[in-house]
C-alpha positions as CSV (number, residue, x, y, z in Angstrom):
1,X,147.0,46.4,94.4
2,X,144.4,48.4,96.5
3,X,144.8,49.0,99.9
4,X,141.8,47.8,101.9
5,X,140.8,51.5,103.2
6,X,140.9,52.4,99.4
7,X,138.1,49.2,98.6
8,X,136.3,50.7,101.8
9,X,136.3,54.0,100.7
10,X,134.8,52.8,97.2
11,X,131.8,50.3,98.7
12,X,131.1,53.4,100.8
13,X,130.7,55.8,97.9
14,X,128.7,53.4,96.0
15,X,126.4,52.7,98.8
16,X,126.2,56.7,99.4
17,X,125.5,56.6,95.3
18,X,122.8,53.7,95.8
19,X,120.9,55.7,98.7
20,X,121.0,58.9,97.1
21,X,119.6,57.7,93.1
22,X,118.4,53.9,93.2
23,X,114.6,54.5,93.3
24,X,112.3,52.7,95.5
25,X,108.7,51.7,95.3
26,X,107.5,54.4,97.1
27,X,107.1,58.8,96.6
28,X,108.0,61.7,98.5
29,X,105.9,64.7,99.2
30,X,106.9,68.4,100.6
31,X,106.2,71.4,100.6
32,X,106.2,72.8,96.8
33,X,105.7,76.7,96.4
34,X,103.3,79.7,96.0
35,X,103.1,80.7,92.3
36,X,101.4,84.2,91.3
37,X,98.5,83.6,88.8
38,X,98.6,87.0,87.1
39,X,101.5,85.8,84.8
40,X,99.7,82.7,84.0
41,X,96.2,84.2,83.9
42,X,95.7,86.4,81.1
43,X,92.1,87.8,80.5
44,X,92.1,90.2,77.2
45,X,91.3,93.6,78.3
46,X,91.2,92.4,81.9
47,X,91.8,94.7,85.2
48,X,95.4,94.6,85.9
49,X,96.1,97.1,88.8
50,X,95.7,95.4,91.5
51,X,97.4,95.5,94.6
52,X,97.2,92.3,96.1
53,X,98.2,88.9,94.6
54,X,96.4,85.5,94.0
55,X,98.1,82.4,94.5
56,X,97.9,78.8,93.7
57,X,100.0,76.4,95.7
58,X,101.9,73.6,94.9
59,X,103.4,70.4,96.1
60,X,106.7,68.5,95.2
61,X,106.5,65.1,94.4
62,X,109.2,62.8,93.9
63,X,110.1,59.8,93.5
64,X,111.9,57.9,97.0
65,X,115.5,56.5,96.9
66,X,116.3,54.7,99.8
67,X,118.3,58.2,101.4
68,X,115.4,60.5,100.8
69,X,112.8,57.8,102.1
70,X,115.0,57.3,105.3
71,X,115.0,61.4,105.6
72,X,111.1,61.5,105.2
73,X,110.6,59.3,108.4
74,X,111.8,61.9,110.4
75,X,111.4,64.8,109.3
76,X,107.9,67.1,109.8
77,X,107.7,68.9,106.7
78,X,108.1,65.4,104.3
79,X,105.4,62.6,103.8
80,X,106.0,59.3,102.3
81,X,103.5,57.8,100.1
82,X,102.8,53.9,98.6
83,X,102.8,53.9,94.8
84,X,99.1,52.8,94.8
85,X,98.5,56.1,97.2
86,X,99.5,57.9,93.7
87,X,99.1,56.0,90.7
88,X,96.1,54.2,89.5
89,X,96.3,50.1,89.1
90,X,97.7,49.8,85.5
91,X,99.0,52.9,85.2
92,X,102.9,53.4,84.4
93,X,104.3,57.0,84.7
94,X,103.6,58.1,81.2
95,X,99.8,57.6,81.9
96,X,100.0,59.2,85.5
97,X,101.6,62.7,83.9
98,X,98.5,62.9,81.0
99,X,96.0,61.9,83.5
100,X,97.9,64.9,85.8
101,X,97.5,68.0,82.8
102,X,94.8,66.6,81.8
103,X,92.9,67.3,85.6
104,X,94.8,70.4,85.2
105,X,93.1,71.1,82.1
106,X,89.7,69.8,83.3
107,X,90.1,72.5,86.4
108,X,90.3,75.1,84.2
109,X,88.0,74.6,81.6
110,X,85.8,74.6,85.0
111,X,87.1,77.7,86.5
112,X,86.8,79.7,83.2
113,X,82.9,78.7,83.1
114,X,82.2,79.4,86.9
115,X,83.7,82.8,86.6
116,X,82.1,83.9,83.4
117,X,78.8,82.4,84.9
118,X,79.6,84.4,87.8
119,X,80.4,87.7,85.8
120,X,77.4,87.3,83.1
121,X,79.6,87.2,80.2
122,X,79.5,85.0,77.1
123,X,80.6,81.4,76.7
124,X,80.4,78.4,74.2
125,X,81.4,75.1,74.9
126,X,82.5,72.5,72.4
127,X,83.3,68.8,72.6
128,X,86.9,67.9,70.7
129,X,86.6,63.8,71.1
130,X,86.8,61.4,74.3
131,X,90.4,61.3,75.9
132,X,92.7,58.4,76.5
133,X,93.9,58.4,80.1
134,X,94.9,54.5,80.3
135,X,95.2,51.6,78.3
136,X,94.7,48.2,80.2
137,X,97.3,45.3,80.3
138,X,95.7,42.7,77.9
139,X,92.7,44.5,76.4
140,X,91.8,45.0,73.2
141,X,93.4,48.1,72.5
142,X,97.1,47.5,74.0
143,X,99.7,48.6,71.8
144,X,97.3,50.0,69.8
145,X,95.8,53.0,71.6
146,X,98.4,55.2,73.7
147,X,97.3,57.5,76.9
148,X,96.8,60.9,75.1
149,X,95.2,59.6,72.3
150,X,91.9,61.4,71.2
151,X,89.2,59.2,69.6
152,X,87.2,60.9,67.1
153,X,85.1,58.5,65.3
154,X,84.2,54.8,65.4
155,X,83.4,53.2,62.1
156,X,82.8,57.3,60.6
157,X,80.3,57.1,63.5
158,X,81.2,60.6,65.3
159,X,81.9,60.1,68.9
160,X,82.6,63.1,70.2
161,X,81.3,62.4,74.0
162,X,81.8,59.7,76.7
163,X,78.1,58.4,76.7
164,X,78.1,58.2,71.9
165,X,81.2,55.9,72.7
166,X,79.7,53.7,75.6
167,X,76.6,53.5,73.5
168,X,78.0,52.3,70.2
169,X,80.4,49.5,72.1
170,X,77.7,48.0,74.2
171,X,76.1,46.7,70.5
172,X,79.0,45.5,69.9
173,X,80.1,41.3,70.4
174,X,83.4,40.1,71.5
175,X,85.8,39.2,68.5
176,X,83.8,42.3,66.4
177,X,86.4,44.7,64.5
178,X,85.9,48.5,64.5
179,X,87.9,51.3,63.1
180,X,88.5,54.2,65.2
181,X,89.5,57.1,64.1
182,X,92.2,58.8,66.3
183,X,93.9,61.4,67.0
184,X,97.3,61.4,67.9
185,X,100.0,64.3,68.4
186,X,98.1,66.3,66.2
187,X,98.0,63.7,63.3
188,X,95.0,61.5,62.0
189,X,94.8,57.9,61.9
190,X,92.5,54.9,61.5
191,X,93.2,52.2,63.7
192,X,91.6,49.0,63.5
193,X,90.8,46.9,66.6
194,X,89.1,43.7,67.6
195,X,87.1,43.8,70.6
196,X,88.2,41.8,73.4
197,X,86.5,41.1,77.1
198,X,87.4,44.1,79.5
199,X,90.0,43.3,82.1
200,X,88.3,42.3,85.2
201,X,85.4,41.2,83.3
202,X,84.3,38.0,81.7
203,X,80.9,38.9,79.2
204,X,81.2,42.7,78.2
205,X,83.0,43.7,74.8
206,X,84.8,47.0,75.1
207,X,88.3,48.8,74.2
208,X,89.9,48.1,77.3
209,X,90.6,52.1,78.1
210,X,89.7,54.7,80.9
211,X,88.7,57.9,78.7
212,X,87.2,61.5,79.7
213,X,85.5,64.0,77.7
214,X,87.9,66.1,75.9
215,X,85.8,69.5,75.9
216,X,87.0,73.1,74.9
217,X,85.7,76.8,76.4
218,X,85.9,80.0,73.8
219,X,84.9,83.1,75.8
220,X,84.5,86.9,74.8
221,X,86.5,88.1,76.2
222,X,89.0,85.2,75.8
223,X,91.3,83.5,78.3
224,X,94.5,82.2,78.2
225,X,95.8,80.1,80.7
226,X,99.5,78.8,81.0
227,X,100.0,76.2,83.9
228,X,100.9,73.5,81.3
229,X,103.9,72.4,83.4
230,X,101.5,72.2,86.8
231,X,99.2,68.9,86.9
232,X,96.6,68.1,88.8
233,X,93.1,69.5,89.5
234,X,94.2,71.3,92.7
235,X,94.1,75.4,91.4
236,X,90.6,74.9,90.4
237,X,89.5,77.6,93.6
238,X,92.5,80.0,92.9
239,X,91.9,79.7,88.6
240,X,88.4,80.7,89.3
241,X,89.1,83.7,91.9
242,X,91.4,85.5,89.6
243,X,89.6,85.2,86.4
244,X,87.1,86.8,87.8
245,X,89.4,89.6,89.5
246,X,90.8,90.4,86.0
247,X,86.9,90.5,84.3
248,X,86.1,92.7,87.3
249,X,87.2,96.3,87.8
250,X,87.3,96.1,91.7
251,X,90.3,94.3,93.5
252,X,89.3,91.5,94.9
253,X,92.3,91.0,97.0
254,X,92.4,94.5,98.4
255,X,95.9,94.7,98.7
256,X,97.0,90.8,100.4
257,X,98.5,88.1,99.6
258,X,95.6,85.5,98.9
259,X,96.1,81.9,98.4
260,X,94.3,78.9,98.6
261,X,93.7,74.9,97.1
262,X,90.6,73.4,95.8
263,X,88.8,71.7,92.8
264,X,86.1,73.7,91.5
265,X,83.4,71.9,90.3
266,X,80.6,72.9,87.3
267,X,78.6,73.8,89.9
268,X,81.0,76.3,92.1
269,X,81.7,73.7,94.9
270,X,84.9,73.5,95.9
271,X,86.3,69.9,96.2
272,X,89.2,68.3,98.6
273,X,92.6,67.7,97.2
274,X,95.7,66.2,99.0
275,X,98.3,67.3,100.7
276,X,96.7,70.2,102.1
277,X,99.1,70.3,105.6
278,X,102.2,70.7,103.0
279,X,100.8,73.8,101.4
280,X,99.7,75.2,104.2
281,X,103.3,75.2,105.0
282,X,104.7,76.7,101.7
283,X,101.9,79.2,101.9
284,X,103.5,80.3,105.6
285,X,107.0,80.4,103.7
286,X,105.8,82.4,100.8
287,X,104.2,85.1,103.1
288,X,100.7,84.3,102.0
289,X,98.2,86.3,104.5
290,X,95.2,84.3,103.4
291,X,95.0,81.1,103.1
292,X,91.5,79.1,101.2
293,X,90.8,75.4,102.4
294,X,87.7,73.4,101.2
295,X,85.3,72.5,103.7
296,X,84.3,69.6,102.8
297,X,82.1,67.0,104.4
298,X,83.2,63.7,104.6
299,X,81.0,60.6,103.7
300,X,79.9,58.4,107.0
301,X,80.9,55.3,105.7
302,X,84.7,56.9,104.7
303,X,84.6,58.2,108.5
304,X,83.9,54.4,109.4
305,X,86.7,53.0,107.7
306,X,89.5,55.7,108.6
307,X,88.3,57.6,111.5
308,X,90.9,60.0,111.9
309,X,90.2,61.7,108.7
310,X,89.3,65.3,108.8
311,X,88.0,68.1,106.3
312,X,90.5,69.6,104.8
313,X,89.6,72.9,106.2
314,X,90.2,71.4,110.0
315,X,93.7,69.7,108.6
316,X,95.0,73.1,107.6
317,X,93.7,75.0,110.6
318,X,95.4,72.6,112.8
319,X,98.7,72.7,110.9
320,X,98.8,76.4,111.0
321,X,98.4,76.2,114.6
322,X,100.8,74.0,115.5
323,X,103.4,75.8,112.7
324,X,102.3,79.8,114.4
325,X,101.4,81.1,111.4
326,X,99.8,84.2,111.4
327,X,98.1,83.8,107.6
328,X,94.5,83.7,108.0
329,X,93.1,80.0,107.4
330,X,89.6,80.6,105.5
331,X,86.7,77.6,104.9
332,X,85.3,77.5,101.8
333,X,82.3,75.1,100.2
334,X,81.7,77.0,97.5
335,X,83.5,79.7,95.3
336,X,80.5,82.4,96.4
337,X,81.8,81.3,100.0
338,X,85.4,82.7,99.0
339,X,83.9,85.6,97.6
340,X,81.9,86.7,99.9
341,X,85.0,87.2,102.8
342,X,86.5,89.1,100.0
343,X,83.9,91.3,99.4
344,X,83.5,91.6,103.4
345,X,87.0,92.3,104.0
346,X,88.5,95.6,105.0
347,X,91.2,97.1,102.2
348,X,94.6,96.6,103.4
349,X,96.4,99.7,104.6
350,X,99.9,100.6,103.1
């Protein structure tokens, strides 16, 4: 028979075992790392002796057990967010990690046009089919269509683009069958599918699925990125900057340690991303002398309804303050904003 201290023992190690694995409905957020973009970034026949190093930063994200939740509370350098602060409604964890790479790939399909804009060198863009990010609870095309899937045609109709396929469904009637043509881990099938009201709507026939173009760069000279394992659209700034130092023969770092966050947009503007405080702090841990932040201007009516909000740019500045860094924390609307404090800055002595 067991000894009562023995029983205690045990209910303490499977409580211990509980608090350290049993997930809760919640995530944890820290500090990730700095990764060098010259082994991700390759540019054939690109400049390649430079001094300095470009950097795009991460977060980790994870998700809470009732230990690591309790540790978050206190600690500084941890933040706890709400499942609906990270996932979409209707969207399990499968769909949250495609929507993640494929942000990731939507960055730098965007970076790779920007800088070639920016260094006047060739580019053609093609459309590949519209991309399955979700697939809604009770529409027409659950457990039939799977996040991933690319849709190539409808009814040998080609829809290669978002507005083909919202054009062709809006003729379409409730209880109508089409046959899409998808596909799916590299493979081709036809899929048949009887159009059903959209969730959350009463009249309108549709699929039931949030979708994004799938679109594809070729360049001269080409590009090859690898982040595959990094999602999110967050490197978009830091993609951007060091194509363009490898298609240009001057060193745009001039011998530091540059870093920074951002989406990049078609247009060069850099967009907000989250968790800018936590990178700010690996970015101080990885040595990082300069730091990019967008400065971006926030709508009145989001100002209304959460007034403590800031920029990004005025969230990092204060963290580095408060932190001691001496890394350099840089605003930035646009990608020409960037390079310009570059191209201003004095080369580093050894």
């Amino acid at each position: 028979m067991f000894k009562k201290s023995t029983i205690g023992f045990l209910l303490v190690c499977i409580l211990l075992i509980s608090a350290s694995f049993y997930p809760v409905d919640a995530y944890i957020t820290k500090p990730g790392g700095a990764y060098p973009l010259e082994p991700l970034v390759s540019v054939q026949g690109g400049d390649e002796d430079d001094k300095g190093v470009m950097s795009l930063m991460t977060i980790a994200l994870s998700k809470a057990t009732p230990l690591t939740y309790a540790w978050a509370k206190v600690s500084d350098h941890q933040k706890i967010l709400e499942t609906n602060q990270v996932r979409n409604p209707d969207e399990d964890d499968k769909e949250y990690n495609i929507r993640q790479l494929h942000l990731m790939s939507q960055s730098q399909f965007n970076a790779i046009q920007v800088a070639f804009e920016k260094a006047g060198k060739p580019y053609e863009i093609t459309t590949k089919g519209v991309f399955i990010l979700n697939v809604l609870p009770g529409g027409a095309a659950d457990g039939l269509l799977e996040a991933g899937d690319r849709i190539i045609k409808i009814d040998e109709v080609a829809s290669d683009n978002q507005q083909s396929l919202v054009d062709y469904l809006g003729e379409k009637a409730i209880g109508d069958v089409i046959t899409l043509q998808v596909e799916r881990e590299g493979k081709i099938e036809s899929i048949e599918v009887e159009l059903k009201p959209i969730p959350s709507e009463t009249s309108r026939a549709g699929l039931g699925i949030s979708f994004a173009e799938d679109k594809e760069i070729t360049t001269t000279p080409e590009v090859n990125i690898k982040a595959d394992d990094i999602g999110g659209p967050s490197a978009g700034l830091m993609f951007t900057l060091e194509i363009l130092n490898q298609l240009m023969d001057e060193d745009l770092t001039k011998g530091y340690n540059v870093a920074g966050t951002g989406t990049m947009q078609e247009t060069g503007e850099v967009g907000r991303i989250g968790g800018i405080d936590l990178k700010v702090i690996a970015a101080n841990e990885a040595d990082i002398e300069i730091f990019f932040a967008p400065d971006d201007e926030l709508p009145e009516e989001v100002l209304k309804n959460n007034p403590s909000l800031r920029s990004n740019y005025l969230e990092a500045k204060e963290v580095a303050e408060k932190i001691g860094t001496k890394m350099k924390i840089v605003p930035v609307k646009t990608v020409d904003d960037a390079l310009a404090y570059l191209e201003e800055m004095e080369a580093k002595k050894n």
